[in-house]
C-alpha positions in Angstrom: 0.0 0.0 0.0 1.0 3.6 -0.5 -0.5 6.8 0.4 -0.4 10.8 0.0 -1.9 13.2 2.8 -3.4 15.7 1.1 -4.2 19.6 2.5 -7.1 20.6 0.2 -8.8 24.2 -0.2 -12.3 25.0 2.1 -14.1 24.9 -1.0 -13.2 21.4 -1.7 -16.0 18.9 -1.7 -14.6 15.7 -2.7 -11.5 14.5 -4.2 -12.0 11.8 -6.9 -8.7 9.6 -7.0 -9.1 7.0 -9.7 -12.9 5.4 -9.0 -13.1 6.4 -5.5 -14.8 9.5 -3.7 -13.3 10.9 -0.8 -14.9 13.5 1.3 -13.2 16.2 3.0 -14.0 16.1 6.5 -13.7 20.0 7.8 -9.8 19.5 8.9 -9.0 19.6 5.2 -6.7 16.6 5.5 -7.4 13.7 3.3 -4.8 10.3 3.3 -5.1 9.0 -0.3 -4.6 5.3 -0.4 -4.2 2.7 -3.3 -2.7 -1.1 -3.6 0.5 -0.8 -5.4 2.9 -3.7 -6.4 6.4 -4.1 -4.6 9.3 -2.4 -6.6 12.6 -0.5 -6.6 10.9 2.9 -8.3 8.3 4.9 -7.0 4.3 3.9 -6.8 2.2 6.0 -9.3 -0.8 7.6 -7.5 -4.2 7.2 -9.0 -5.5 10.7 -11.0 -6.7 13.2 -8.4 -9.2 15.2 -9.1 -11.1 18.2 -6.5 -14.2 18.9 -6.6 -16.1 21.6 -5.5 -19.5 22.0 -4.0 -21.2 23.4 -7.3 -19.9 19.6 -8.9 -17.0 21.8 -11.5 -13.7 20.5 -10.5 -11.2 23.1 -9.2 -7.7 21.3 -9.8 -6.1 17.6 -10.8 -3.4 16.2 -9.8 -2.3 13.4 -12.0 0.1 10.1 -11.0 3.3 11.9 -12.1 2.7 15.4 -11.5 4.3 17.3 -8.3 1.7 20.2 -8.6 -1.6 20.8 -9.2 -3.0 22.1 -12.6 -4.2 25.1 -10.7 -1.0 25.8 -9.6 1.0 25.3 -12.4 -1.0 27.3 -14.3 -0.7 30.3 -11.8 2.9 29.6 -11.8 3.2 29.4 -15.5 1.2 33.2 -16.1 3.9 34.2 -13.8 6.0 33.2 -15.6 7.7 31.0 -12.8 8.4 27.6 -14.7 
């Protein structure tokens, strides 16, 4: 098993990571778990995906990625990376 402890926004509703639904309980701090096969190199998360109240998602995170598409793209009309 692997995981990732997630810190998600107030306006978060539910993160979607691969088929599952997770809620945000009102902490904001969600543990991400999936079944991952033993290797040497490093276990792939599912896609994440937040979702906000309204149903539109906010950001995704996919299995490679070290930010968030929100992010990046803030970062990117910065022109930071």
């Amino acid at each position: 098993m692997t995981c990732d402890l997630l810190r998600v926004a107030a306006e978060v509703e539910y993160i979607q990571a691969g088929d599952r639904r997770i809620s945000v309980p009102e902490h904001g701090y969600v543990l991400v778990v999936w079944k991952s096969t033993p290797t040497a190199s490093p276990s792939r998360r599912p896609h994440i995906v937040a979702v906000g109240r309204d149903g539109f998602v906010l950001t995704e995170l996919g299995p490679g990625d070290y930010l968030d598409s929100l992010t990046r793209a803030s970062l990117e009309d910065q022109s930071l990376i």
